[in-house]
LOVEXMAR-771483 format. One record per residue: residue number from 1; residue in three letters; x, y, z of N, C-alpha, C in turn. Coordinates in steps of 0.05 Angstrom, whole numbers, plus 32768, in hexadecimal, padded with zeros to 4 digits. Example, Ala and Ser with C-alpha at 12.3 -4.5 7.8 and 13.67 -1.06 7.14 Angstrom:
% LOVEXMAR-771483
+-----+------+------+------+------+------+------+------+------+------+------+
| seq | type |  nc1 |  nc2 |  nc3 | cac1 | cac2 | cac3 |  cc1 |  cc2 |  cc3 |
+-----+------+------+------+------+------+------+------+------+------+------+
|   1 |  ALA | 8108 | 7F8E | 809C | 80F6 | 7FA6 | 809C | 8108 | 7FBE | 809C |
|   2 |  SER | 8101 | 7FD3 | 808E | 8111 | 7FEB | 808F | 8102 | 8001 | 809D |
+-----+------+------+------+------+------+------+------+------+------+------+
***
This chain:
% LOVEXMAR-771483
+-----+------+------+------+------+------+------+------+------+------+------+
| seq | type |  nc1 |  nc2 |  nc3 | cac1 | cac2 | cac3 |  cc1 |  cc2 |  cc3 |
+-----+------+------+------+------+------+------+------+------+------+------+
|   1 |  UNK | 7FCC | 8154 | 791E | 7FDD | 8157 | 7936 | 7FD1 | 8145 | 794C |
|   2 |  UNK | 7FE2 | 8136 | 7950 | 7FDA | 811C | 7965 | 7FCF | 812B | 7983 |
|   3 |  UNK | 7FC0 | 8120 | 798D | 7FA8 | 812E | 79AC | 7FBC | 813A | 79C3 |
|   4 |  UNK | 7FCC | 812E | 79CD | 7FE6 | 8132 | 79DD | 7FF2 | 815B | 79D3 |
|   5 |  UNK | 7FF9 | 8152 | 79BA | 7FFF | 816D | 79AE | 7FF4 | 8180 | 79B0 |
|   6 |  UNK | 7FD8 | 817D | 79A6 | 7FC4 | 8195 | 799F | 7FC3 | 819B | 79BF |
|   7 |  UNK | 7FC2 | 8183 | 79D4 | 7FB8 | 8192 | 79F2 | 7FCD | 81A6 | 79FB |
|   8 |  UNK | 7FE4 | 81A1 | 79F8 | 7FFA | 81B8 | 79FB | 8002 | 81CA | 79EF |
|   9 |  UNK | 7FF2 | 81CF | 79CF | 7FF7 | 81E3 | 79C2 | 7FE0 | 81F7 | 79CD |
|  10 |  UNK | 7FC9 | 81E3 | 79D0 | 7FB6 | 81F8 | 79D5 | 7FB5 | 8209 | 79F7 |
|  11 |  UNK | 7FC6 | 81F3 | 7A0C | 7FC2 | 8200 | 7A20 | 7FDE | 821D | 7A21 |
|  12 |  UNK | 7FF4 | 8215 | 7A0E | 800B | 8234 | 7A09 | 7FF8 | 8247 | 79FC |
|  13 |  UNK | 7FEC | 823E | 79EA | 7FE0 | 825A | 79DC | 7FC8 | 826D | 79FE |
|  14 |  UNK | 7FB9 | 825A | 7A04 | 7FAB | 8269 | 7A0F | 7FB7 | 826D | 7A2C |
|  15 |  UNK | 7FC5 | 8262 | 7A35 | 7FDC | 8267 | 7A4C | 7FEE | 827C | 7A53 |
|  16 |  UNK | 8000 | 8281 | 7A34 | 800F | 8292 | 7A32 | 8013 | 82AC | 7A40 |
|  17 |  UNK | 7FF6 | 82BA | 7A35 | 7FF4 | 82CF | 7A3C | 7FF1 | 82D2 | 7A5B |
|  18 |  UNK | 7FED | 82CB | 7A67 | 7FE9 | 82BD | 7A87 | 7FFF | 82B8 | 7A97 |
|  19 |  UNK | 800A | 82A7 | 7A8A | 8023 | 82A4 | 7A99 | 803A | 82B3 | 7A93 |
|  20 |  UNK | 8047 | 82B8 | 7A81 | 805B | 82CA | 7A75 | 806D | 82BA | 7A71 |
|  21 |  UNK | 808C | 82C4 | 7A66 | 809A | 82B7 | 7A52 | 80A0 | 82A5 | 7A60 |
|  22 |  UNK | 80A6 | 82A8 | 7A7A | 80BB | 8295 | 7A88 | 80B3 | 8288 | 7AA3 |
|  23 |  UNK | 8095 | 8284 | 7AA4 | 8081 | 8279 | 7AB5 | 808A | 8259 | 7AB5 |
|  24 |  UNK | 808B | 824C | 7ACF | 808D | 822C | 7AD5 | 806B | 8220 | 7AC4 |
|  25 |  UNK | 8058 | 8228 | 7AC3 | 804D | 821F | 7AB4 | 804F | 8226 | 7A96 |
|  26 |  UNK | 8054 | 822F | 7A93 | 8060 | 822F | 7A70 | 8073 | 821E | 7A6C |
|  27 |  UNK | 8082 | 8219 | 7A7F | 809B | 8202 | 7A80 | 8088 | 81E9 | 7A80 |
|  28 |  UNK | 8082 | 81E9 | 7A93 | 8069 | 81C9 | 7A8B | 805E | 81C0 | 7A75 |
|  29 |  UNK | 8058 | 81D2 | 7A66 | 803E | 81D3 | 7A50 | 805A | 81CD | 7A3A |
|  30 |  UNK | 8071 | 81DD | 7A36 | 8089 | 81D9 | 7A23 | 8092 | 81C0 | 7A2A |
|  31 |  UNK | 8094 | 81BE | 7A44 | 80A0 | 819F | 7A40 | 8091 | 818D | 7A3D |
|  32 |  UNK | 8077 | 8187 | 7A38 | 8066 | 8177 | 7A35 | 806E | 816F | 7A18 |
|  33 |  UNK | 806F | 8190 | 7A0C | 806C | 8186 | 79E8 | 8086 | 817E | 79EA |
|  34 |  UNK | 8099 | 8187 | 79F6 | 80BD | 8182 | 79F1 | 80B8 | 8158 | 79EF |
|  35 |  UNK | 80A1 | 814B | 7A00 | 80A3 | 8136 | 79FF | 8098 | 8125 | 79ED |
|  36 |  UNK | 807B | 8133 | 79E2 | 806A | 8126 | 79D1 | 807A | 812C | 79B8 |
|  37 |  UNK | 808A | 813D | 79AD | 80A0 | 8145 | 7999 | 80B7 | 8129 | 7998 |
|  38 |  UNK | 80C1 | 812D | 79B2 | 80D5 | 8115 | 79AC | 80C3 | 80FD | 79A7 |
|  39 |  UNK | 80B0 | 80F3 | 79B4 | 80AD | 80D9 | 79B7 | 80A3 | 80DC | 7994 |
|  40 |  UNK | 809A | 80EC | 7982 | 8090 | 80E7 | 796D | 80AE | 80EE | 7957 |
|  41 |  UNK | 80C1 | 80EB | 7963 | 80D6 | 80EF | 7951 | 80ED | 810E | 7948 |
|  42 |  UNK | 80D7 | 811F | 7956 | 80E1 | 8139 | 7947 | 80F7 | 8145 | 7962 |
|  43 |  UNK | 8110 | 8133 | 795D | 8129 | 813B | 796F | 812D | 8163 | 796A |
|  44 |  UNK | 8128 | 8169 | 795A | 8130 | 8187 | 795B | 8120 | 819C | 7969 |
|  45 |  UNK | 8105 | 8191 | 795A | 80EB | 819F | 796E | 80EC | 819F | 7999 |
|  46 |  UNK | 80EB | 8185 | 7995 | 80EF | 817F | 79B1 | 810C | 818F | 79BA |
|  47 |  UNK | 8121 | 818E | 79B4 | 813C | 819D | 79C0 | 8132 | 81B1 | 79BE |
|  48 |  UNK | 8129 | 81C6 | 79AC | 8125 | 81DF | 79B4 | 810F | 81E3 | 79CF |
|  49 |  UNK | 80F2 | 81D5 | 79C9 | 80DD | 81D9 | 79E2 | 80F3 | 81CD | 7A03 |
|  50 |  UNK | 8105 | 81C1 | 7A06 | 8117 | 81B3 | 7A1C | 8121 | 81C8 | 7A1D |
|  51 |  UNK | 812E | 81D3 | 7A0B | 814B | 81F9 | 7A17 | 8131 | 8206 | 7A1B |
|  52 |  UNK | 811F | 820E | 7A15 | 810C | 8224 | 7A1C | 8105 | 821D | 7A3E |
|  53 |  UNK | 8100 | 8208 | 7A42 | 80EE | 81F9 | 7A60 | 8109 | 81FE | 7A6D |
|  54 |  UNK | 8126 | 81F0 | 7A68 | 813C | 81EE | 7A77 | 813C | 8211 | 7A78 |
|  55 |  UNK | 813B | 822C | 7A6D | 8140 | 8247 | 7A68 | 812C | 8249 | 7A88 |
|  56 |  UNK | 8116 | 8247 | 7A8C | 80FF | 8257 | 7A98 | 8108 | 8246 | 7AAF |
|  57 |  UNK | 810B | 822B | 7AB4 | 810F | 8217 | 7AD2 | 812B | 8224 | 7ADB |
|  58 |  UNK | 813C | 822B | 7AC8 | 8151 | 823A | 7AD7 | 8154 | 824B | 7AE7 |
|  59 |  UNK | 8146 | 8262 | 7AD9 | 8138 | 827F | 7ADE | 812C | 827B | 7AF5 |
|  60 |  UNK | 8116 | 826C | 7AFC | 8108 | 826E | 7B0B | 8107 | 825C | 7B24 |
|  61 |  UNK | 8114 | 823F | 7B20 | 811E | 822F | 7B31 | 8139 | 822A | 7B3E |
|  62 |  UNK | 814A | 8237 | 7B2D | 8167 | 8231 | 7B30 | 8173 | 821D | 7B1F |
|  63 |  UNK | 818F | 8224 | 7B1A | 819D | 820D | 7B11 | 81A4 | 81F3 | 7B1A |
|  64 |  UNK | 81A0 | 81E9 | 7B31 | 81A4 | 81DA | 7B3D | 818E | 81CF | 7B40 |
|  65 |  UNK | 8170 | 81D1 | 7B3C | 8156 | 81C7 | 7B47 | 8151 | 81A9 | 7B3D |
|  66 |  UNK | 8148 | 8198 | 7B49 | 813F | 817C | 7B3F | 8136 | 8176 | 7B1F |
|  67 |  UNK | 8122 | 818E | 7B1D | 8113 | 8192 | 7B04 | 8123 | 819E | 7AE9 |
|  68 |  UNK | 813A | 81A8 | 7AEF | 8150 | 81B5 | 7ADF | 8159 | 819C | 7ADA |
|  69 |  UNK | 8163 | 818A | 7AF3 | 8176 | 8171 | 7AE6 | 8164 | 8159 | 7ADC |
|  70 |  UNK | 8147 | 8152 | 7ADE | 8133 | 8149 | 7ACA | 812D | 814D | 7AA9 |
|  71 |  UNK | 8139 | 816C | 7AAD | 812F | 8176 | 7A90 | 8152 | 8174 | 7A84 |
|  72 |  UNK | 8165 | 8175 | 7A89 | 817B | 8166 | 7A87 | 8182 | 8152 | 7A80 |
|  73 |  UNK | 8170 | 8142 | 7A8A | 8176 | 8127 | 7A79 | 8161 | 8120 | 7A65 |
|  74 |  UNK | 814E | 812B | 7A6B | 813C | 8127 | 7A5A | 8146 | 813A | 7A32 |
|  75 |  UNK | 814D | 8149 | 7A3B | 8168 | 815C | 7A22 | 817B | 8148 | 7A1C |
|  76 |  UNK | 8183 | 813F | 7A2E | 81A1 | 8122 | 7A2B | 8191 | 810B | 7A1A |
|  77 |  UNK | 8171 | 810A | 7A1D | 8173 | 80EE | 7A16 | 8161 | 80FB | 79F0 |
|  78 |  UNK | 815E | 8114 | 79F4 | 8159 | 8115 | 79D5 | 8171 | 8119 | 79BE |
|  79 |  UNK | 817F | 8121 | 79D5 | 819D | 8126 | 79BA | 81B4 | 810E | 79C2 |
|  80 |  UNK | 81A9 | 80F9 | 79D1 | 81B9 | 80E3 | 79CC | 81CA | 80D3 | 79BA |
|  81 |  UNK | 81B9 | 80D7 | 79A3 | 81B7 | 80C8 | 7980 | 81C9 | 80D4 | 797E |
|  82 |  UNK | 81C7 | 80EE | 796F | 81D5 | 8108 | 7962 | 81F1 | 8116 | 7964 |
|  83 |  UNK | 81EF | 811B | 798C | 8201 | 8127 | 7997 | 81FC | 811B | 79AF |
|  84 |  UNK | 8218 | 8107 | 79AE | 8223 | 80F2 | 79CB | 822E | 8107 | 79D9 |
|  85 |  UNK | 823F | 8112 | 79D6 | 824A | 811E | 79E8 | 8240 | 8139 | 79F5 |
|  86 |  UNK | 822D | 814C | 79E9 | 8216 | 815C | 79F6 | 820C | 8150 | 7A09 |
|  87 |  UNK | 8200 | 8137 | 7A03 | 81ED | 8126 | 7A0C | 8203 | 8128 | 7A2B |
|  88 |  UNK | 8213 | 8117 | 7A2B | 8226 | 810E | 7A3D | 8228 | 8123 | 7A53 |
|  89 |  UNK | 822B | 8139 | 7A48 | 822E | 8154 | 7A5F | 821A | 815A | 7A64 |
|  90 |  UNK | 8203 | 8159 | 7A5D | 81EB | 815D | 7A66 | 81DF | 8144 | 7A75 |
|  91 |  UNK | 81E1 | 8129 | 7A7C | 81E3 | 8123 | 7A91 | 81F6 | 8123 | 7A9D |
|  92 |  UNK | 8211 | 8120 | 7AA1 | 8221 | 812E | 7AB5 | 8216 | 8146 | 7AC1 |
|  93 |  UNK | 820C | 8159 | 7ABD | 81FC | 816C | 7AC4 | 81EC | 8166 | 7AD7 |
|  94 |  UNK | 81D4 | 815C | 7AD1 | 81C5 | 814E | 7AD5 | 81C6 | 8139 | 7AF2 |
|  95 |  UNK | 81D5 | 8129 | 7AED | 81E7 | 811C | 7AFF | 81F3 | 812D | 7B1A |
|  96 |  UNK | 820B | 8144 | 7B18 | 820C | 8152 | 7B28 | 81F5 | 815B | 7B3F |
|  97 |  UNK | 81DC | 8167 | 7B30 | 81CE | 8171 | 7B40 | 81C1 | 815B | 7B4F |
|  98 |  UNK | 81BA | 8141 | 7B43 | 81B1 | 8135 | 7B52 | 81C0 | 8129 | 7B68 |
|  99 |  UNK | 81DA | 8126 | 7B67 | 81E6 | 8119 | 7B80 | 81FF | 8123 | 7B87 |
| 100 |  UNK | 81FA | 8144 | 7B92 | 8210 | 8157 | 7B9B | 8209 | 814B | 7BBA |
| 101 |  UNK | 8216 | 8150 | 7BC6 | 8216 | 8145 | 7BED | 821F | 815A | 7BFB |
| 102 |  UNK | 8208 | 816A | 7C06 | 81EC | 8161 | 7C07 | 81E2 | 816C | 7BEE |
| 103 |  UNK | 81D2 | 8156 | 7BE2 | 81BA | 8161 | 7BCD | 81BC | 8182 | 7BCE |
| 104 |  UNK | 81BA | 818A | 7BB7 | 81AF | 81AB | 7BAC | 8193 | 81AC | 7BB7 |
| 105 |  UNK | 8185 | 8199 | 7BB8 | 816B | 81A3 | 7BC0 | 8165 | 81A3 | 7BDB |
| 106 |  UNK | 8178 | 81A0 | 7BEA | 8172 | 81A2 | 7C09 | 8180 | 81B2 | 7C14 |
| 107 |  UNK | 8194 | 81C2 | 7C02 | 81A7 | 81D7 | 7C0D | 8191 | 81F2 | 7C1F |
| 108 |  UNK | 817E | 81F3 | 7C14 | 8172 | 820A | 7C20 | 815C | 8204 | 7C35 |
| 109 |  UNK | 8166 | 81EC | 7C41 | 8153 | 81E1 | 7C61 | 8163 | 81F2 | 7C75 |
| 110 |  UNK | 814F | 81F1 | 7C85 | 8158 | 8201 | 7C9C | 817A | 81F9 | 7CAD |
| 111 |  UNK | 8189 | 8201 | 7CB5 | 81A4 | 81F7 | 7CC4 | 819A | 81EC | 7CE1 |
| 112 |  UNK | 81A5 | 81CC | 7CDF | 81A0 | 81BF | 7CF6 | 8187 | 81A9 | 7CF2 |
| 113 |  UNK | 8178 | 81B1 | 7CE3 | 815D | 819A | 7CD2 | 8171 | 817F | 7CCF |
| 114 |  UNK | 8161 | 8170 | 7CD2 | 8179 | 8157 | 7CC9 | 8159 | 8144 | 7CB5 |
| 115 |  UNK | 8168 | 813A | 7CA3 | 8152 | 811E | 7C97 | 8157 | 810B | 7CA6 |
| 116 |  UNK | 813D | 80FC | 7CB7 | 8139 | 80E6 | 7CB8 | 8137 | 80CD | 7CA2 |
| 117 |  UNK | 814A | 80BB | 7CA3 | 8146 | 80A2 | 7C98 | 8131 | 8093 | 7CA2 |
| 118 |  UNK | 8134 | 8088 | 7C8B | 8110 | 8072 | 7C89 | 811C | 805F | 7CA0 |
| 119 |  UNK | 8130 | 8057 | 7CA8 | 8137 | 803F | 7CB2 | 8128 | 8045 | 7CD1 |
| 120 |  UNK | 812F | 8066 | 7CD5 | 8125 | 806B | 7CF6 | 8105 | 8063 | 7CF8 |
| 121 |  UNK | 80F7 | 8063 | 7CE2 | 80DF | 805A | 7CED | 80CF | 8035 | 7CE5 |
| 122 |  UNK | 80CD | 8038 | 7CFF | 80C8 | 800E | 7CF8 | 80A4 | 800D | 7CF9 |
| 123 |  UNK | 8099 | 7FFE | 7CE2 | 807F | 7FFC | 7CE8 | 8074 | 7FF0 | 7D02 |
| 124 |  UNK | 8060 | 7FFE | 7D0B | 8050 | 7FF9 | 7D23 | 8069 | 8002 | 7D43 |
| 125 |  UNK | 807C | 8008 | 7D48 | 808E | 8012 | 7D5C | 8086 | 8036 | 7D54 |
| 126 |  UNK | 8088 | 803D | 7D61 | 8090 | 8060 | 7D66 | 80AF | 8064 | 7D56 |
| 127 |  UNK | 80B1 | 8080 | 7D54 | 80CE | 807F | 7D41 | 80F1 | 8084 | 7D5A |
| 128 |  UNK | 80F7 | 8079 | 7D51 | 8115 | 8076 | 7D5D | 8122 | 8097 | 7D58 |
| 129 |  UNK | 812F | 8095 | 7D6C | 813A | 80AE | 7D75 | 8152 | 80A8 | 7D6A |
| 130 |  UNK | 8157 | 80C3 | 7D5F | 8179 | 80BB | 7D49 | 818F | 80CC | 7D5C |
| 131 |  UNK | 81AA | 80C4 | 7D5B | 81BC | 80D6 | 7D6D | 81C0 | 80ED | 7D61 |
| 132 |  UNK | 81CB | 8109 | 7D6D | 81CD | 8116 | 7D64 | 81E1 | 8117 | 7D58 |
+-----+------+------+------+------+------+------+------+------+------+------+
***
């Protein structure tokens, strides 16, 4: 079992019990192997450890979270070969969350916060006052 592997089998086994079924670090440690799996070929292995990680980031992050639509494509790009059109909806997916307006991930800033653009600040000047 190639070094990459064994470090993520060994940190689920002794992790597990620690974190529980549906812990963001158990999602880490599964998606680690979900990658060292694909990159060594084993498209089935990896799709299952990807629905387990995508199961717990849901749960625990939301459907909409950055890291949901990461692990999205990262699912899209193992069943690419096999199944195009899975693949396809799963970045469309993917896609959505990343460029809903405004972003999913900023829906829950405070009302009235605004993002500054990089443009308002010029090296060595103080930063420019934006209109309201």
């Amino acid at each position: 079992m190639p070094r990459p592997q064994r470090l993520h089998r060994s940190r689920l086994r002794t992790g597990k019990p620690r974190l529980g079924r549906n812990e963001l670090g158990l999602a880490e440690n599964l998606r680690g192997l979900a990658l060292v799996s694909a990159k060594q070929g084993r498209r089935e292995e990896a799709e299952r450890f990807y629905h387990r990680v995508l199961a717990i980031q849901e749960e625990k992050l939301g459907r909409t979270h950055g890291d949901v639509a990461d692990t999205l494509e990262a699912l899209a790009d193992v069943l690419a070969d096999d199944r195009r059109a899975e693949a396809e909806a799963l970045r469309d997916r993917s896609n959505i969350i990343r460029h809903t307006d405004p972003p999913v991930f900023l829906r829950g800033l405070r009302p009235g916060l605004r993002l500054v653009p990089p443009a308002a600040f010029a090296p060595g000047q103080p930063p420019r006052r934006l209109a309201p």
